[in-house]
SEGU-970267 format. One record per residue (C-alpha): residue number from 1; residue in one letter; x, y, z. Coordinates in pm, 1 decimal, padded with zeros to 6 digits. Each point is the difference from the previous one (the first is absolute). Example, Ala and Ser with C-alpha at 12.3 -4.5 7.8 and 13.67 -1.06 7.14 Angstrom:
+-------+------+----------+----------+----------+
| vexpa | vose |        u |        v |        w |
+-------+------+----------+----------+----------+
|     1 |    A |  01230.0 | -00450.0 |  00780.0 |
|     2 |    S |  00137.0 |  00344.0 | -00066.0 |
+-------+------+----------+----------+----------+
This chain:
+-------+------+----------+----------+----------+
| vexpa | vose |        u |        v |        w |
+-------+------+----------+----------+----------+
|     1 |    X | -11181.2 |  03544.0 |  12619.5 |
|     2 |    X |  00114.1 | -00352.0 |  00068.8 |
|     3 |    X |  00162.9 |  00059.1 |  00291.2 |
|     4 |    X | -00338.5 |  00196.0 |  00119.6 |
|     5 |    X | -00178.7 | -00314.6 | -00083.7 |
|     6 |    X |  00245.0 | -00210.9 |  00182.3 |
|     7 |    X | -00050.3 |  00248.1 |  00301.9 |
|     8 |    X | -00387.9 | -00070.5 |  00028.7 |
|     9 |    X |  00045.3 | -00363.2 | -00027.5 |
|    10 |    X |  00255.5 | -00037.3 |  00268.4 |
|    11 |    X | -00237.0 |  00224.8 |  00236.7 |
|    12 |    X | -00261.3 | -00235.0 | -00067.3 |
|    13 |    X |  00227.5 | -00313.7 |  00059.5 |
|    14 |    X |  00107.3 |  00133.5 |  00343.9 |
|    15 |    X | -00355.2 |  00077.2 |  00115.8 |
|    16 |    X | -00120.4 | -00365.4 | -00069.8 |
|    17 |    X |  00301.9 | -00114.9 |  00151.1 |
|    18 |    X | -00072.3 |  00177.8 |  00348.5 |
|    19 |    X | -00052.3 | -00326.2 |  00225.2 |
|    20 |    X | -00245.5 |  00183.9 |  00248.4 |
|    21 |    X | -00419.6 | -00024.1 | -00077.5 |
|    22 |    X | -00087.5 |  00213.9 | -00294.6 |
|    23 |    X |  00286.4 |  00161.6 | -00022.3 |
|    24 |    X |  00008.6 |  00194.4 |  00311.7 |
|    25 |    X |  00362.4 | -00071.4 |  00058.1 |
|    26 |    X |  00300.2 |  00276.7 | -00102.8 |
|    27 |    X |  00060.0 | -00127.8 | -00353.2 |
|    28 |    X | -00421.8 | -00010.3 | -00076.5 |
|    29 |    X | -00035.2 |  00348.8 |  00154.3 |
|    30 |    X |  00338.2 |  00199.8 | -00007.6 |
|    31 |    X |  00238.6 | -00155.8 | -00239.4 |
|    32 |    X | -00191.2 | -00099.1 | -00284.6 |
|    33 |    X | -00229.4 |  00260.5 | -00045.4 |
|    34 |    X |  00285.1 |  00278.0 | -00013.7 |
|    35 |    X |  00217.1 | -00223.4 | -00238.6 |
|    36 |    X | -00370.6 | -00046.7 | -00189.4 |
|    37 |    X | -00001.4 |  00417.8 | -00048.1 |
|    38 |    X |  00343.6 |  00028.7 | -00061.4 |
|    39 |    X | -00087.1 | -00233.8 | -00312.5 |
|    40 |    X | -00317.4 |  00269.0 | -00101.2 |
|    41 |    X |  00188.8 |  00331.2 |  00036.9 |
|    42 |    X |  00329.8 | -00140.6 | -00187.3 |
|    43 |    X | -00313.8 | -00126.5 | -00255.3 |
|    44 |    X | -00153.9 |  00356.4 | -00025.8 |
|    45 |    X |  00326.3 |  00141.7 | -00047.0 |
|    46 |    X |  00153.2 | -00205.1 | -00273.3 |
|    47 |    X | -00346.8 |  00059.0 | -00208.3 |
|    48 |    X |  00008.1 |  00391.0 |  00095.2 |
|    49 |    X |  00382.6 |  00106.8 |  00005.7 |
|    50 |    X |  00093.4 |  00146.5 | -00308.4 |
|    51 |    X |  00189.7 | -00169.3 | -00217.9 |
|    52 |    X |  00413.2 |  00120.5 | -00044.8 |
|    53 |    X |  00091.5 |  00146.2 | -00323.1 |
|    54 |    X |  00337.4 | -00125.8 | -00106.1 |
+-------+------+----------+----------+----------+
């Protein structure tokens, strides 16, 4: 789950850091939004999959 965590944070980071007016630039409107959703499925699915029985 931490690495989902550390997934939405870094989407975040690269949409602030998008140099262009509001972030209409490629990392505020391409990059960091995908890399954001990446974060919230690989969430969803570490609190949904089913756990492994050993």
């Amino acid at each position: 789950m931490l690495i989902g965590l550390g997934m939405i944070i870094l989407g975040f980071i690269l949409i602030s850091l998008d140099g262009e007016p509001h972030g209409n630039g490629v990392l505020g409107l391409t990059i960091g939004p995908i890399v954001t959703l990446a974060g919230f499925i690989f969430e969803f699915y570490a609190i949904f999959a089913k756990a492994e029985k050993n």
